[in-house]
C-alpha positions as CSV (number, residue, x, y, z in Angstrom):
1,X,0.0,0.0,0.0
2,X,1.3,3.6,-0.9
3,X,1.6,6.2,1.5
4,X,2.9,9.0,-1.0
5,X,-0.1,10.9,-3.1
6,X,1.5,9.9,-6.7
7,X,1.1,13.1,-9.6
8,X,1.9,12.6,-13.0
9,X,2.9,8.9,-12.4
10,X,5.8,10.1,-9.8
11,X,5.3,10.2,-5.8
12,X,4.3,14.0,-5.0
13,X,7.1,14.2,-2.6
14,X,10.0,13.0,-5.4
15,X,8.9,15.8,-7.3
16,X,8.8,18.4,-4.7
17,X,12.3,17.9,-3.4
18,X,13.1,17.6,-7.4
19,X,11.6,21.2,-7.9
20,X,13.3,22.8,-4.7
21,X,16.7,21.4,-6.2
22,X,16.3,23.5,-9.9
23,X,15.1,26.0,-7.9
24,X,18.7,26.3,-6.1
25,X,20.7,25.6,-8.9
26,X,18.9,28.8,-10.5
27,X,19.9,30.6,-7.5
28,X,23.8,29.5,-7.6
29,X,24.2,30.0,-11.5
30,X,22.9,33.4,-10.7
31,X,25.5,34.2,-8.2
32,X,28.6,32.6,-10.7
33,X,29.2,36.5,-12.4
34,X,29.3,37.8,-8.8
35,X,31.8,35.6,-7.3
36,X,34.0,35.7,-10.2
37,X,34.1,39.0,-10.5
38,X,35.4,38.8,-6.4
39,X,38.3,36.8,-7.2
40,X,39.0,39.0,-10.1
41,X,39.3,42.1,-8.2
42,X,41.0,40.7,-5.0
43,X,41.2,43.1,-1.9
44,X,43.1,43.4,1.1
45,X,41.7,41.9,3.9
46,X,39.6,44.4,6.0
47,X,40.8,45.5,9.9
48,X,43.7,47.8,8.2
49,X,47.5,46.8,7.8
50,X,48.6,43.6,8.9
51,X,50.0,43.6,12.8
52,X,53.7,44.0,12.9
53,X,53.8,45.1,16.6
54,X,55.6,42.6,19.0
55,X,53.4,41.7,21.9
56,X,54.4,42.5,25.3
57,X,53.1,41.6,29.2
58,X,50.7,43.7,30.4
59,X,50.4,42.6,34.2
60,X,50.8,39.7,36.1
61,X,49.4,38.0,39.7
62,X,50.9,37.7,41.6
63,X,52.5,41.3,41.2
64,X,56.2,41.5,40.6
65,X,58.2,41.3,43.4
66,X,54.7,40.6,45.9
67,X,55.9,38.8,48.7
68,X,53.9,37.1,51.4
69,X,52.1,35.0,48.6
70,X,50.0,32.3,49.7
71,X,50.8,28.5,48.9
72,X,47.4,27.8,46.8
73,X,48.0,30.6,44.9
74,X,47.3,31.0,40.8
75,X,49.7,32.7,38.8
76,X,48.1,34.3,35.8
77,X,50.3,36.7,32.7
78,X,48.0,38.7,31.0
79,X,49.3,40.0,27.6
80,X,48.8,43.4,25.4
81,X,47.2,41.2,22.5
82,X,45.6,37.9,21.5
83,X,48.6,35.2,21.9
84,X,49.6,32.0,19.8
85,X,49.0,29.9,22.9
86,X,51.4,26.7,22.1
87,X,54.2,29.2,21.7
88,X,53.8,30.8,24.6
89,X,52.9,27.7,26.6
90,X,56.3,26.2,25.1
91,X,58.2,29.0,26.6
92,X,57.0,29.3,30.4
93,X,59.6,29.1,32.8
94,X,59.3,28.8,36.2
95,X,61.9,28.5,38.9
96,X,62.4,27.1,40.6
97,X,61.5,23.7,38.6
98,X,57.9,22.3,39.8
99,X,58.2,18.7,40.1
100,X,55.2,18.0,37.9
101,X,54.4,20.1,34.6
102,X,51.6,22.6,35.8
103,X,48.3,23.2,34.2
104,X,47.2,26.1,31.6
105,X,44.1,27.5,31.3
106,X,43.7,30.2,28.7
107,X,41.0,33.2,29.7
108,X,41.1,35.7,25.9
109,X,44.7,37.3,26.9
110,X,45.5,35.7,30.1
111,X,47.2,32.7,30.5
112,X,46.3,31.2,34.0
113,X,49.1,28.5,35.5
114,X,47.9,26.2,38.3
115,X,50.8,24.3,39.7
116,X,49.8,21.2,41.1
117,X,51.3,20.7,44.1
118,X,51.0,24.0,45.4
119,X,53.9,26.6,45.8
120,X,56.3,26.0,48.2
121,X,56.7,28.0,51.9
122,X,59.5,30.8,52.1
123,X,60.6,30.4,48.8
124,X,61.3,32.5,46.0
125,X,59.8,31.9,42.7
126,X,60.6,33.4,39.1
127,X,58.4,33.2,36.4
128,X,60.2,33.7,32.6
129,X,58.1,34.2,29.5
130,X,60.7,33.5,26.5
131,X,61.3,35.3,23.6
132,X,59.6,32.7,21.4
133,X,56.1,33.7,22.9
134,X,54.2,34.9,19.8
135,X,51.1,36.9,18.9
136,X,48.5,35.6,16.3
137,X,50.4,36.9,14.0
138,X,53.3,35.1,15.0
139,X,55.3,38.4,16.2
140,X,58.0,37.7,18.4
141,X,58.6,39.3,22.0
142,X,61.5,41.6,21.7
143,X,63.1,39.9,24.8
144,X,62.2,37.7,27.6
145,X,60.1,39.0,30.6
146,X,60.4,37.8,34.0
147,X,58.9,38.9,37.3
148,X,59.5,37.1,40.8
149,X,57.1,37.0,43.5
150,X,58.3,35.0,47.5
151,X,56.1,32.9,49.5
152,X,58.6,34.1,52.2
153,X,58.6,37.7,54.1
154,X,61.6,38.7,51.3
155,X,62.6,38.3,48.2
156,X,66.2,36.9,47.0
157,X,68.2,39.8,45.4
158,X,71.4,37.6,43.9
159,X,71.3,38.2,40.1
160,X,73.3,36.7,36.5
161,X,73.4,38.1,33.5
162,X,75.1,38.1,30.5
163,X,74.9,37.3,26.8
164,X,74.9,34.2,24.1
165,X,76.8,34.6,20.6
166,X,74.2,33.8,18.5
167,X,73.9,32.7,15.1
168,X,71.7,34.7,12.4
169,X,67.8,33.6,13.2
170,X,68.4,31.3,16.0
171,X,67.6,33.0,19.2
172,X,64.2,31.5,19.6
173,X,65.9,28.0,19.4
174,X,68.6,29.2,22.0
175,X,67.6,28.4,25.9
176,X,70.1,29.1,28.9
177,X,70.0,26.9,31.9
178,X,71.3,27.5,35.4
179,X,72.3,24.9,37.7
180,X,72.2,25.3,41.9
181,X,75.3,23.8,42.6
182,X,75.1,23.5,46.5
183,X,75.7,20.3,47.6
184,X,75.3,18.7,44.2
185,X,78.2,17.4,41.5
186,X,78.7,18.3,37.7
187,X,75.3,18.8,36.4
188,X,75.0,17.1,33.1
189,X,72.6,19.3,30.8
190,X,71.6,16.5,28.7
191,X,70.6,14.0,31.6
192,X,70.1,16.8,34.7
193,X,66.7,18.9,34.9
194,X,68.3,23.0,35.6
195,X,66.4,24.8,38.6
196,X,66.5,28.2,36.4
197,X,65.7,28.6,32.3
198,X,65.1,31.6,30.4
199,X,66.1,32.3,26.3
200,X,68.0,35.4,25.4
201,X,66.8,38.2,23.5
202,X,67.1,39.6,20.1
203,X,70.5,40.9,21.0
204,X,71.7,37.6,22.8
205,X,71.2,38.9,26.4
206,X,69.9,37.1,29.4
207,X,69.4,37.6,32.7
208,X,68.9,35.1,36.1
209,X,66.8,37.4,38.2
210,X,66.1,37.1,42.4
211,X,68.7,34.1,42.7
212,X,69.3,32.8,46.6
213,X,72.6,32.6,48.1
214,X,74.6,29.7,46.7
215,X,77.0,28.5,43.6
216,X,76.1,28.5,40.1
217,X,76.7,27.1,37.0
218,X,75.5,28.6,33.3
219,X,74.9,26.9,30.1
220,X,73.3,27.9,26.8
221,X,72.4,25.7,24.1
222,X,70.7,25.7,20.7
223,X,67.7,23.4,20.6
224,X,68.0,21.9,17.0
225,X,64.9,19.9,17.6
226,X,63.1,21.5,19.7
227,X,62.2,19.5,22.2
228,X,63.4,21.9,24.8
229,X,65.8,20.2,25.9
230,X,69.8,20.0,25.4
231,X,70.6,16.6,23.2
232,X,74.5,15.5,22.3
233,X,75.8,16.5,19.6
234,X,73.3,20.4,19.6
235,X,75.3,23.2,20.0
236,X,76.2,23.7,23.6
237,X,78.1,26.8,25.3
238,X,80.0,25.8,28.6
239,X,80.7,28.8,30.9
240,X,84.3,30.5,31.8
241,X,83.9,29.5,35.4
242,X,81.0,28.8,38.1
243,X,79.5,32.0,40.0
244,X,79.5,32.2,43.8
245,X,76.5,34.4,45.2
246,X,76.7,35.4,48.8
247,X,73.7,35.7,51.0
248,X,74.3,39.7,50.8
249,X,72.7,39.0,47.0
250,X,74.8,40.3,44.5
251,X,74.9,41.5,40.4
252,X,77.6,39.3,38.4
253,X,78.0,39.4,34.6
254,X,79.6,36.3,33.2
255,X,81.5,36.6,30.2
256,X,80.5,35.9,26.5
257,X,78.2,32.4,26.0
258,X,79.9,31.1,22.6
259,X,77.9,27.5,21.9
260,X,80.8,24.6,20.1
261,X,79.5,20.8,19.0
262,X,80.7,18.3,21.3
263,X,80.9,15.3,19.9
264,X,81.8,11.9,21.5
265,X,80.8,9.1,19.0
266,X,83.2,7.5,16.8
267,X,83.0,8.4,13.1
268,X,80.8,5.5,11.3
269,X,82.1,3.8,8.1
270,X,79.9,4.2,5.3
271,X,81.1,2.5,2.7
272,X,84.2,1.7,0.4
273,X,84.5,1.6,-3.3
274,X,87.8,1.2,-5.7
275,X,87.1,3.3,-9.5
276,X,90.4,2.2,-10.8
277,X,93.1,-0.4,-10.2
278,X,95.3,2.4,-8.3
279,X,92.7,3.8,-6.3
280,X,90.4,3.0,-3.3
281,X,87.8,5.5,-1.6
282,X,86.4,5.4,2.3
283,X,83.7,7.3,3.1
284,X,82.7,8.0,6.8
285,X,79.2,9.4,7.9
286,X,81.2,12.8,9.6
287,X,85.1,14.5,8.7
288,X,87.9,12.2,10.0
289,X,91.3,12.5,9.8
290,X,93.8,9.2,8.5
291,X,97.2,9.4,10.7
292,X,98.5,6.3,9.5
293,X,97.9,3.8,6.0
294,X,95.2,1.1,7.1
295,X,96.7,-2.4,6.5
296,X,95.0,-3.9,3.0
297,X,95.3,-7.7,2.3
298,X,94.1,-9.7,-0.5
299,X,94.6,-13.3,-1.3
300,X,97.8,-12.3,-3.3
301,X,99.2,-10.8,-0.4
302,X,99.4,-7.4,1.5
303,X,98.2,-4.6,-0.9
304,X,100.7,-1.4,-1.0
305,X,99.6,2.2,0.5
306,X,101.2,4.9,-1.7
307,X,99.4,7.7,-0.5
308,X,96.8,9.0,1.6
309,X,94.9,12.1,1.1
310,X,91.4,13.8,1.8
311,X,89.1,14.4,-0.7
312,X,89.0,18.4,-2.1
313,X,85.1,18.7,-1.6
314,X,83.8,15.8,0.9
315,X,85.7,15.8,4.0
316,X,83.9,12.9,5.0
317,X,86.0,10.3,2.1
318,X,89.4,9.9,2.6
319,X,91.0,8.3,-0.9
320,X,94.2,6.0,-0.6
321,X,96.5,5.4,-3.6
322,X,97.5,1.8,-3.7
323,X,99.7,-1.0,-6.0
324,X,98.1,-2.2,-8.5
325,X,95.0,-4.0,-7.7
326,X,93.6,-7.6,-9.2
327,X,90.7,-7.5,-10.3
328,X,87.8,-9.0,-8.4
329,X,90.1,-9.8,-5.5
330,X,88.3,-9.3,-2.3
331,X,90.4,-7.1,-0.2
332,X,90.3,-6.9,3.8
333,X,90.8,-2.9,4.9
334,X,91.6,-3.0,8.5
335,X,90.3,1.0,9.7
336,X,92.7,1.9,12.0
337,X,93.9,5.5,12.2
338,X,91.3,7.1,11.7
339,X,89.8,9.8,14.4
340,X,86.9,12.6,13.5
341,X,88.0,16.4,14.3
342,X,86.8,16.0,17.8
343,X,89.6,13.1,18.5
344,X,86.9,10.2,18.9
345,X,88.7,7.6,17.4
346,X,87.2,4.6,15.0
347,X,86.5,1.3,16.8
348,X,89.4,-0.7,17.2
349,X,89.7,-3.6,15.2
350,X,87.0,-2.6,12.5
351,X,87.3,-3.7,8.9
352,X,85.5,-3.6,5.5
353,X,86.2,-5.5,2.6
354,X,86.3,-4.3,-1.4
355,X,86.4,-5.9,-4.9
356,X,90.0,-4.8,-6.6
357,X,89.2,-3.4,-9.9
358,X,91.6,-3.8,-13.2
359,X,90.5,-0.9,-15.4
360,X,93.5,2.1,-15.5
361,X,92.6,5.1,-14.6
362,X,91.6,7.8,-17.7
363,X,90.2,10.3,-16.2
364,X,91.2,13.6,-15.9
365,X,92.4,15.4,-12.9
366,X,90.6,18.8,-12.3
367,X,91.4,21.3,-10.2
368,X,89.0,22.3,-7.5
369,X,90.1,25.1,-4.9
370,X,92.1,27.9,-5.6
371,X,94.2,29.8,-2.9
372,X,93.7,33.3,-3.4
373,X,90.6,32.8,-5.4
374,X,89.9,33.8,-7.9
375,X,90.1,38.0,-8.7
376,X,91.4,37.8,-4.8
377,X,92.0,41.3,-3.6
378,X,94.3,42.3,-0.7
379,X,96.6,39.9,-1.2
380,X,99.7,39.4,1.1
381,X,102.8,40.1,-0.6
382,X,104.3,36.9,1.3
383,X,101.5,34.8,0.1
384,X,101.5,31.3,-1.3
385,X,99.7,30.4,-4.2
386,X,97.5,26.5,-3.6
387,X,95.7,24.6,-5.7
388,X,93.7,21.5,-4.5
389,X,93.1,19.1,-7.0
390,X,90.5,16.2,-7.3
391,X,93.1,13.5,-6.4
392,X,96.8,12.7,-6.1
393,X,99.0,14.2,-8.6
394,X,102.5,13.7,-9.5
395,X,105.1,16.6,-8.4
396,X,106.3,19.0,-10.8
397,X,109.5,19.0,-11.5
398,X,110.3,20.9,-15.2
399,X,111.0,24.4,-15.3
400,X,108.7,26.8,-17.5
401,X,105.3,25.9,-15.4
402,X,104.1,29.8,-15.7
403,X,103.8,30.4,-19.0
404,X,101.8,33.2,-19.3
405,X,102.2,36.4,-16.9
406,X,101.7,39.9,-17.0
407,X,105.0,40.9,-15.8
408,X,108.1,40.8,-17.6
409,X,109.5,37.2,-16.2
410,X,107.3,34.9,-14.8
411,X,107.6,34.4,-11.0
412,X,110.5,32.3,-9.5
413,X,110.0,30.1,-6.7
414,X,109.7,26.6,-4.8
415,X,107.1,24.2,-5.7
416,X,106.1,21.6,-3.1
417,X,103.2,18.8,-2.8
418,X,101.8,19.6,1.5
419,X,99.3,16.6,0.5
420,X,99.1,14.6,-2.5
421,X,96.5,16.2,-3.8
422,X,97.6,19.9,-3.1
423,X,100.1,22.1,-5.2
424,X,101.9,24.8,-3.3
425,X,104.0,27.4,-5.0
426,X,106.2,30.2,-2.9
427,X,108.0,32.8,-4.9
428,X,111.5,33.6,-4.1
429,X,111.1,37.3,-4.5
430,X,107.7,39.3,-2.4
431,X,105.0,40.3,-5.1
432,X,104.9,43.6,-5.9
433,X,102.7,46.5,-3.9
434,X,99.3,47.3,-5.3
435,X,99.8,44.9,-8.8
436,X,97.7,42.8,-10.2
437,X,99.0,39.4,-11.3
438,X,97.3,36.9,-14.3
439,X,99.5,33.6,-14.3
440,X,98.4,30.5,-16.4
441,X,100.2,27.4,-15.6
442,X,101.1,24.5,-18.4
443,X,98.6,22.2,-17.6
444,X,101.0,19.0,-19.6
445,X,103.1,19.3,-16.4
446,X,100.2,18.5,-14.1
447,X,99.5,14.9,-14.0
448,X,97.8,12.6,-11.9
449,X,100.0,9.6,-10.6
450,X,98.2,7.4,-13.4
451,X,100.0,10.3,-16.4
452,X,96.6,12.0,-16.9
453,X,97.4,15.7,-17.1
454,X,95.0,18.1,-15.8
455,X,91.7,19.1,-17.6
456,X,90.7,23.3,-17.8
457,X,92.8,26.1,-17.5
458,X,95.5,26.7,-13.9
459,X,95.2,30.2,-13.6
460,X,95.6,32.9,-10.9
461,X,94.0,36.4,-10.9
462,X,94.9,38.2,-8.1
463,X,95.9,42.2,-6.6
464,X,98.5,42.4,-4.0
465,X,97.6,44.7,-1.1
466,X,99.0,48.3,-1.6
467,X,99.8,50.3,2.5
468,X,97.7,53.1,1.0
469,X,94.9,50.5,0.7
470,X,94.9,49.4,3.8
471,X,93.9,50.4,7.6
472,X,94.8,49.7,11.2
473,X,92.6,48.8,14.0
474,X,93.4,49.4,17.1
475,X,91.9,49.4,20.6
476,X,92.2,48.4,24.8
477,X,92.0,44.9,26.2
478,X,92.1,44.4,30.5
479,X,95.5,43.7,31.2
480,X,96.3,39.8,32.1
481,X,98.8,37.7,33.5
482,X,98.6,34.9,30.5
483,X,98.5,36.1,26.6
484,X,95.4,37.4,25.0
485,X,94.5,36.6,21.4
486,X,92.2,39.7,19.5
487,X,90.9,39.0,16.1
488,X,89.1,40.7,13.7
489,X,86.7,38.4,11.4
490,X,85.2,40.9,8.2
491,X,81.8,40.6,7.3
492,X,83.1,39.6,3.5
493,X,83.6,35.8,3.9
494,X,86.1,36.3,0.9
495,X,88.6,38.3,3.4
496,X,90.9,36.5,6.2
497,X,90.4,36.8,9.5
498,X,93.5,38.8,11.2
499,X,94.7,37.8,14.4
500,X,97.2,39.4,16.9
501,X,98.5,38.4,20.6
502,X,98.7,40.7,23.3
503,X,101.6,40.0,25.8
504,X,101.2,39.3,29.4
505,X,100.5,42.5,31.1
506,X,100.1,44.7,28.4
507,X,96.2,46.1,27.6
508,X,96.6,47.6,24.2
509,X,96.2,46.0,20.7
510,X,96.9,47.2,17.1
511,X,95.8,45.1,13.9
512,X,97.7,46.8,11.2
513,X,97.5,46.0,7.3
514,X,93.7,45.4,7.3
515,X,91.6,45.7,3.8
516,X,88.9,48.2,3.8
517,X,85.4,47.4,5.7
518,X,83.3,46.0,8.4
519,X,84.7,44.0,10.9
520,X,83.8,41.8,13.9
521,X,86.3,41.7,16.6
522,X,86.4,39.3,19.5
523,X,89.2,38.2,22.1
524,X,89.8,35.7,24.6
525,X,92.2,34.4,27.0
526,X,94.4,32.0,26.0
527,X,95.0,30.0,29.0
528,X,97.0,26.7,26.9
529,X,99.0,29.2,24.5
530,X,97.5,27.6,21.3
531,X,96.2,30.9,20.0
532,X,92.8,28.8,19.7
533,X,90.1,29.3,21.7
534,X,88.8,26.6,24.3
535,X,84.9,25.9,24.1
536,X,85.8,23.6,27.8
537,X,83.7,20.5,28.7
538,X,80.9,19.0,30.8
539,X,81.5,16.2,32.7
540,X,84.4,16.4,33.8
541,X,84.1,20.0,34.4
542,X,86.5,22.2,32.2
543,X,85.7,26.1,31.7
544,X,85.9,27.3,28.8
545,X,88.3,30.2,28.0
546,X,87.1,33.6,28.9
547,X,85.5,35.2,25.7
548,X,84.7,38.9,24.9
549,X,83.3,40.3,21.9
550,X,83.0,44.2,20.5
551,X,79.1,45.0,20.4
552,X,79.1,47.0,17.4
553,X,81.1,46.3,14.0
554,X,83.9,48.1,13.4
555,X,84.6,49.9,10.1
556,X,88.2,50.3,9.0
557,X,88.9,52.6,6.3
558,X,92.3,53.1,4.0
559,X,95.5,54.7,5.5
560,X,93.4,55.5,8.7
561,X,93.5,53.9,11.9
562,X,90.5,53.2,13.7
563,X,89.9,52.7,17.3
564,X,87.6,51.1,19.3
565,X,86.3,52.9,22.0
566,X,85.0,50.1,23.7
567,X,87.3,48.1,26.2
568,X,87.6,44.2,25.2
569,X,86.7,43.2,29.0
570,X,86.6,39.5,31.3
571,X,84.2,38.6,33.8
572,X,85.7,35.5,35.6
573,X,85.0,34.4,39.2
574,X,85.8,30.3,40.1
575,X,88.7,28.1,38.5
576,X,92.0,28.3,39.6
577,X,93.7,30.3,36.7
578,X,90.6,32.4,36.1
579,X,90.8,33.5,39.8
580,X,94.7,34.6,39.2
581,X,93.5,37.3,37.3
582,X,91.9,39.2,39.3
C-alpha cells in the first residue's frame, strides 16, 4: 500500500524535493558573475595593515616582586594582544622547577598556571616568559620578561646576566639553563633537569633574576629539535667559570656564551668503493682525519699504500693510492687511524672488505680550490699560491710551469706537494705592492699519478695589497697575566680573519695591514698558548676560556687607523687560573 499521493505517475514528494533542487541551482548560477568577479578584483583583507607590533606583558598575579604570597595561589600573565598559545605555553619558565608540569588554562589574553602541588613555603619563585612567545600573527617578544614573586617575608636579590653569541635567526631555538650547585656534583645538561631557564633576547642577552645565596653554574644551548631540551651533539656553550652568590645578594656578569658541538661518537664507516686499479675511496658518515695507512690484504698478499689524502670537496672520504689491484680480488681494509675532528677515534679492530678493480685510470684530474681565489683582492705580498686538485697528482719538477704572466718574467719560486693532492708554490722574491698578477700554468706538467694531465685552465687572478689600501685597528684589552688573542673576522667571507697576541701585562692591541670594511672583533684568553680558543667540557668540568666580543662592527677605512672605543673586558669568578686574574 502507498503512503505517497502519486502526480503525473511520480510520488508528490520526489517531485517536490526535485523542484526545490532547480530552484537552487537557478539561485547558484545566478551568483557565478558575482563571485567571479570577487576573485578577479582581489582586496586586502579588512581590519587595516597587517599587525607588525611585537606583543608584550601587560600585568601579572601575583605582582612582581609581591611577597607574602599564599601556597594555593594562581599565577596568571596577562598579555597586550591575543597570543599563539602553544608558543607561549612552550616558553614558560618557572623556577624554581615544579616537580610535575603545571596546568594552563587560557581566559582571551590571560594565561592562567595552576601548579599542582601547590607553591612552596618561604621560597622564591621566578616566572620567565621566553622570547619565542608569539602573537597571532606570530610576532615575536623583543626579549624575555620575568617577574618574581616570595612565598617568604623577602625576596632573594642575587642576580646573572650576561649574553649568548648567536647565530643569524636562532635565538628562539637558544635556551640558557642555570644549575644550583650547593651540595650537588657536575650537572649534566643533557641528563640533569636546571632549577633556572630563560632564552635570550634579540640581542643575545639574558638575565637570572632574584637568585638565593649559593653557587652556580651557566649553560646555553641551541635546541636543533626542539624538544626543549639540550641533546648531544646540539650546539652547547659551557661557561668560563661557576659563579659564587653570597647571602648579601649580588649582580655578576659572566663573560660571553659562545655555543661549540661536542661530539663523542666514533666516526661510522659508510662505505668503500675502488674506480680504478690504483685507487680506493672510504667514506665516513662525519670529517675524519687518517694518521697512519690502514693495513690492506688480498689473497695475493698485502696490498701497498702509496698515498693517503682527503678528498677536495667531501671531508667525509678519505682516498688511498695503492699498487696495482687484481681485479675482483676481495680485499680486507683493517680501519685503523682514523679519528673525527673532535679526536673520537674509530672502533678498534673494525674492517670492511672491497672488490680490486683492473681498469686504469683515464680520467682527468681537475682542479678544485684555488688559494687566493679567484680576482682575490688584498693579497699578502708573502703569500702562497695552492691549488687542490680532485686527487693525487705527480710533483712538478720541469721548469717553465708559468707560462703566461703579466709581468716581464714569470715568478720564480719553490714548488712543493703539502698533500698529495695539493700544489703549493712560494715565490723567491715578495709580489709587488698594489699589482695585479694573471698567471696560467702549463697544464702537460700536471699529471695525476696514473699520467693524466690536468683538464681546464691553472690560472691565478689576483691584486697584492698596496699600504695606502689598507687600515689599522686598534683598541684596549684588560690587562692579564697569561697572553690574549684579538681577532678581527670581516663581514666579506672572501677576506681573512686577522689575528694578533697581546703579551702578558700589556692592555693595548693594534691590527695593522687590514683591507677596507666592516669588521667583527672578538678576544679571549688564552690559557693553553694555542692561540685557539677553548669551548671547555661537561663532565668532567672544564671552563671554557674567557670570551669577549666588541658590540658593534667596526669599520676600518684606508690609511686611517680606527679605534675602538669600547674596552675588550673579562668577567671571571671560580677556577684556579681564572681566579689569578683578578
Amino acid at each position: 500500500m502507498r503512503t505517497d499521493k502519486e502526480v503525473g505517475g511520480w510520488p508528490f514528494t520526489v517531485r517536490l524535493a526535485f523542484s526545490i533542487r532547480k530552484k537552487t541551482a537557478r539561485v547558484l548560477v545566478g551568483l557565478l558573475p558575482l563571485l567571479a568577479a570577487a576573485c578577479a578584483n582581489p582586496r586586502p583583507p579588512p581590519g587595516g595593515p597587517p599587525d607588525a607590533t611585537p606583543p608584550r606583558v601587560v600585568h601579572t598575579t601575583p605582582a612582581a616582586d609581591s611577597v607574602g604570597v599564599g601556597t594555593d595561589t594562581r599565577i596568571r600573565i596577562g598579555f597586550s594582544e591575543s597570543m599563539n598559545r602553544r608558543s607561549v605555553t612552550r616558553a614558560i619558565f618557572i623556577s624554581p622547577r615544579f616537580s610535575t608540569d603545571p596546568d594552563f588554562r587560557w581566559r582571551g589574553r590571560e594565561l592562567e598556571i595552576r601548579p599542582r602541588e601547590g607553591l612552596r613555603e618561604d621560597r622564591t619563585y621566578v616566572v620567565s616568559v621566553g622570547a619565542g612567545s608569539s602573537d597571532e600573527s606570530f610576532n615575536r617578544m623583543v626579549a624575555s620578561y620575568s617577574f618574581a614573586f616570595s612565598t617568604g617575608d623577602r625576596l632573594s636579590g642575587g642576580e646573572i646576566y650576561g649574553s649568548v653569541h648567536l647565530s643569524t635567526g636562532k635565538r628562539r631555538q637558544v635556551y640558557v639553563w642555570a644549575y644550583d650547585l650547593t651540595g650537588a656534583g657536575d650537572p649534566d645538561p643533557a641528563a640533569d633537569p636546571p632549577a633556572y631557564v630563560t632564552q635570550p633576547g634579540a640581542d643575545g642577552t639574558y638575565r637570572f633574576v632574584r637568585l638565593g645565596a649559593g653557587r652556580y653554574r651557566i649553560f646555553a644551548f641551541q635546541d636543533g629539535d626542539r624538544d626543549q631540551a639540550y641533546n648531544p651533539g646540539e650546539p652547547l656553550a659551557v661557561p668560563p667559570g661557576d659563579i659564587p652568590l653570597g647571602s648579601g645578594d649580588g649582580r655578576v656578569q659572566l663573560s660571553l656564551l659562545k655555543m661549540a658541538v661536542r661530539d663523542s661518537v666514533p666516526p661510522h664507516f659508510i662505505s668503500a668503493r675502488t674506480p680504478d686499479r690504483r685507487r680506493l675511496s672510504l667514506r665516513f658518515d662525519e670529517p675524519v682525519i687518517l694518521f697512519s695507512p690502514p693495513r690492506i690484504t688480498g689473497d695475493d698478499g698485502l696490498l701497498e699504500v702509496q698515498a693517503i689524502y682527503p678528498d677536495a670537496k667531501d671531508s667525509s672520504r678519505v682516498w688511498l693510492v695503492t699498487g696495482p689491484q687484481t681485479a675482483g680480488t676481495e680485499y680486507r681494509v683493517e680501519l685503523g687511524g682514523i679519528e673525527d675532528r673532535f679526536g673520537n677515534p674509530i672502533a678498534p679492530g673494525e674492517a670492511v672488505t672491497v672488490r680490486g678493480e683492473g681498469r686504469p685510470d683515464r680520467r682527468a684530474p681537475v682542479p678544485v680550490r684555488f688559494d687566493p681565489g679567484i680576482e682575490a683582492r688584498h693579497v699578502s705580498e708573502n703569500a702562497a699560491l695552492r691549488i687542490d686538485f680532485s686527487e693525487a697528482m705527480s710533483a712538478v719538477t720541469e721548469p717553465g710551469f708559468w707560462v703566461v704572466s703579466d709581468s716581464t718574467d714569470a715568478p720564480e719560486g719553490r714548488f712543493s706537494w703539502p698533500l698529495p693532492n695539493r700544489l703549493a708554490f712560494r715565490p723567491f722574491q715578495a709580489w709587488d705592492s698594489g699589482k695585479s698578477y694573471a698567471l696560467r700554468a702549463r697544464a702537460d706538467l700536471v699529471t695525476d699519478v696514473s699520467g693524466n694531465p690536468a683538464e681546464g685552465e691553472i690560472v691565478f687572478r689576483f691584486s697584492v695589497a698596496s699600504p695606502e689600501d689598507l687600515g689599522v685597528l686598534s683598541g684596549s684589552v684588560v690587562a692579564s697575566k697569561t697572553h690574549v688573542v684579538v681577532r678581527a673576522r670581516p663581514i666579506s667571507a672572501s677576506e681573512k680573519t686577522h689575528t694578533l697576541t697581546v703579551a702578558p701585562g700589556d692592555s693595548s692591541y693594534a691590527l695593522d695591514g687590514l683591507p677596507p670594511g666592516n669588521y667583527r672583533v672578538l678576544a679571549f684568553v688564552d690559557f693553553d698558548g694555542n692561540r685557539s680558543w677553548s669551548p671547555g667540557a661537561v663532565r668532567p668540568f672544564v671552563a671554557a676560556e674567557p670570551l669577549f666580543a666588541l658590540q658593534d662592527t667596526i669599520s676600518v677605512v684606508s690609511r686611517w687607523e680606527t679605534t675602538a672605543e669600547e674596552r675588550l673586558n673579562f668577567y671571571v669568578w671560580t677556577s684556579s687560573k681564572l681566579e689569578e686574574e683578578k
